[in-house]
N, C-alpha and C positions, 0 to 999 in steps of 0.2 A: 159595264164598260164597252166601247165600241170595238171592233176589230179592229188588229193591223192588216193591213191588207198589201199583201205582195203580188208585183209584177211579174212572171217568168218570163221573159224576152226571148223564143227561139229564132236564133240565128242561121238554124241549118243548110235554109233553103231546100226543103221535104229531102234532107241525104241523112241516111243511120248514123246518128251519131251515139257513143256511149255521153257526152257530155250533158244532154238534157236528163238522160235519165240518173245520173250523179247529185246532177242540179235539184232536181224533182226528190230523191232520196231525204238529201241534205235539209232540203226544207220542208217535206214530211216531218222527219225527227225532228226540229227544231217545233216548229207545230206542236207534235206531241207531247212537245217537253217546257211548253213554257207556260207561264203562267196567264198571260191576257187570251183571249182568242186570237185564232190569225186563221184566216182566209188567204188561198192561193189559186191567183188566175195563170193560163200559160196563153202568151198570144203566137202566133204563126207570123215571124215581123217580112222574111222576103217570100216565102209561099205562096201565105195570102193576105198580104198587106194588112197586117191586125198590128195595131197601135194599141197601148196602152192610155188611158187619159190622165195625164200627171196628178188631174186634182181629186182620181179616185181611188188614187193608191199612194202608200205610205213609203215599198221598200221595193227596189227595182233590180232583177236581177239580172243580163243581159248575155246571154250564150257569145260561145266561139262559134264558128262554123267555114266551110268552104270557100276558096275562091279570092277574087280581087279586092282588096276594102277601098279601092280609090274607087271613084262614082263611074258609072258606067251607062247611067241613063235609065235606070229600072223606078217604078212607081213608088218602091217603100221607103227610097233614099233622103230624099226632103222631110219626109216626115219623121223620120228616123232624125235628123238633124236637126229639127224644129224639136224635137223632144229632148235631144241632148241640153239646146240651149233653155228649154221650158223649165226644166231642174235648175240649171246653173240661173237663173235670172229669179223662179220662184226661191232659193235659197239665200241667195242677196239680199232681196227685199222683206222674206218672207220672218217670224218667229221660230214659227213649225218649219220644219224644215223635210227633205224628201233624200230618202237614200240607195244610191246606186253605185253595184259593181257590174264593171266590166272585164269580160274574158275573151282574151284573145283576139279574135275578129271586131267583138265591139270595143277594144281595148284600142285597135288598130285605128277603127273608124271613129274615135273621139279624138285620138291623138292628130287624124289627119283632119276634123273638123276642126280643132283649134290650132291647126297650124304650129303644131307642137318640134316638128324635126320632121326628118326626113323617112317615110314610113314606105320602101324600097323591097324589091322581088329580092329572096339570097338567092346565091351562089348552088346550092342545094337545095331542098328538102331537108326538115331538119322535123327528127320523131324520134323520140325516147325518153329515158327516165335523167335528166340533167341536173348537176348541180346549179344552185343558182346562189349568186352572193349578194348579202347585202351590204348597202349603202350607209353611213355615218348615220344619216338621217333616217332609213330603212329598221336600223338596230335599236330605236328606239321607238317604233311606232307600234301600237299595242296591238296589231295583225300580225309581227313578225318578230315581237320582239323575244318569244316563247320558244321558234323556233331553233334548230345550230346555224353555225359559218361554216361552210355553206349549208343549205339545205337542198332539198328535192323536190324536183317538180316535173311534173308529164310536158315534154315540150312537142307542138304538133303545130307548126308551122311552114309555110313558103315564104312570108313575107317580113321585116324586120323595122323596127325602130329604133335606128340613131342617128347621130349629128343632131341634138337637141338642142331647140334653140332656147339657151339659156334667158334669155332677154323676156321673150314671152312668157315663159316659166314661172319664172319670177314674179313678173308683172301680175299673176294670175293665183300665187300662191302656188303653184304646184309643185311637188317636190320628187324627183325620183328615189326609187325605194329599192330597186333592185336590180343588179345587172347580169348579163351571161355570164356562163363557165371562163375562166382566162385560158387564153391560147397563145401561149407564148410562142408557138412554131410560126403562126400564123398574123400576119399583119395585116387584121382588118378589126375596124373598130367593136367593141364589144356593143351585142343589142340591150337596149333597157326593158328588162323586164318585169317592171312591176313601175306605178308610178299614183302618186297620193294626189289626187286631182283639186279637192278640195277636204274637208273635213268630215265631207259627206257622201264623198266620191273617188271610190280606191279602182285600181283597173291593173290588171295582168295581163303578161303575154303569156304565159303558160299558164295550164289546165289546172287551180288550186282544186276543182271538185273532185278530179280524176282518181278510181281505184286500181286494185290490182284484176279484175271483172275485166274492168274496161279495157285495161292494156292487153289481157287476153285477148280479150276480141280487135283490138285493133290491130295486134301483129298480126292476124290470118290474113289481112289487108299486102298485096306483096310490095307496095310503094312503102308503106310505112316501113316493111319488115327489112327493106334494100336499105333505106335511108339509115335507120339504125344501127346497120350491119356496116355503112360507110363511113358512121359517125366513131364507133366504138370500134370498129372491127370484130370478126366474127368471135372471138374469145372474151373479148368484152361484153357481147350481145349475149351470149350463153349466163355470163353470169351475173349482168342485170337482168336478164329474165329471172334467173333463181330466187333474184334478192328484192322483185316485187312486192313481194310480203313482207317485206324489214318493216319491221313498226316506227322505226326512225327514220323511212325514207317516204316516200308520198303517202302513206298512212297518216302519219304524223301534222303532213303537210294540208292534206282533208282534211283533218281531225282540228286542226289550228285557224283558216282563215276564212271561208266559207261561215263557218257554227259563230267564229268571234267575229264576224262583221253583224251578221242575224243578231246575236245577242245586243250587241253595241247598239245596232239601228232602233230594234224593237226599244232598250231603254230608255236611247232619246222621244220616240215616239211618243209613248205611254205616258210622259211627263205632261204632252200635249193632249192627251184624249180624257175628252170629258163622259163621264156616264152617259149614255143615250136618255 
């Protein structure tokens, strides 16, 4: 049988990220553990302008990373967006179909390629371990339906998604799946974090690959560690650090959406692939 063959998208722009190396983990052990072959490339997408070619790969995996998602005038942009739409137009037309998640940064810059809402600087820095809730529609999709109300997720953002424009949404199938923590103190609209693009195409604003490793290393970072301290205050931050290891908080959270999108993709695939 032929291979599946995955895309890894790093989105860093050459800055240490723990998220690629989460990403890379995750699809190691899935590798290991499955039954067809699978092959896994990693492109360099704003570093050094490495594209992925849609028609030679099956499952597309797309990092978070640093900085502005609105265009800014750099080389990898267009082509970044021509392959957005290359998935979305190859899946319309196509049987076989191509699948792709988005995280975070590239969650940010699909949502602001299809003109989805309004994808806006916050008010802070926002880093830490956050509840996140789901949606009517959320509670029933087979990526989240495993998980609690709420659950947990690595949030490591500046930038925010909402005021959706319901109209186009629609028009395009898409459905939001998850929203931020509620803050009743606070009157400002909650961001959408998670959103089901197509059938084929699930996208997050927080980190589903993220461990307790990574959070490690990213608190020694002193903007994260401020941010978090700002969010939770310092007695909250003591004891979400503690409770990084809870197996029902971002363990859980790894453990559920990452592994059950790989499995889901890979069996649509395999339906399509013929003996070499």
């Amino acid at each position: 049988m032929k291979a599946i063959k995955i895309a890894l998208l790093d989105m860093n722009n050459n800055h240490t990220n723990q998220g690629m190396r989460n990403i890379k983990e995750i699809t190691q052990a899935f590798k290991e553990s499955a039954d067809a072959v699978v092959e896994a490339e990693v492109f360099d997408v704003r570093f050094k302008n490495e594209m992925p070619d849609v028609d030679d790969f099956d499952i597309f995996i797309s990092s978070g990373g640093p900085g502005n998602p609105h265009r800014e005038g750099f080389d990898w942009e267009q082509p970044y967006a021509d392959f957005l739409d290359r998935i979305w137009e190859h899946n319309k037309n196509s049987e076989t179909k191509k699948f792709l998640f988005l995280i975070c940064h590239s969650f940010q810059l699909a949502s602001i390629h299809w003109k989805l809402g309004n994808i806006c600087k916050r008010k802070s820095y926002s880093f830490g371990v956050m509840p996140i809730h789901k949606t009517y529609q959320g509670e029933d999709d087979f990526l989240l339906t495993n998980l609690p109300e709420p659950f947990y997720g690595v949030d490591s953002r500046a930038y925010q998604f909402i005021e959706p424009n319901h109209e186009i949404m629609e028009k395009m199938g898409m459905k939001i799946m998850a929203l931020e923590k509620v803050r009743p103190h606070i009157h400002l609209e909650r961001a959408i974090m998670a959103v089901r693009f197509s059938d084929e195409i699930f996208g997050t604003q927080f980190h589903p690959e993220a461990d307790p490793e990574g959070m490690t290393e990213n608190l020694k970072i002193e903007e994260n560690r401020e941010a978090m301290i700002e969010s939770y205050g310092m007695e909250k931050y003591l004891e979400t650090v503690d409770r990084m290891s809870d197996p029902d908080k971002i363990l859980l959270t790894q453990a559920q959406i990452l592994p059950g999108f790989l499995q889901y993709a890979a069996q649509e695939v395999t339906k399509d692939l013929t003996p070499a």
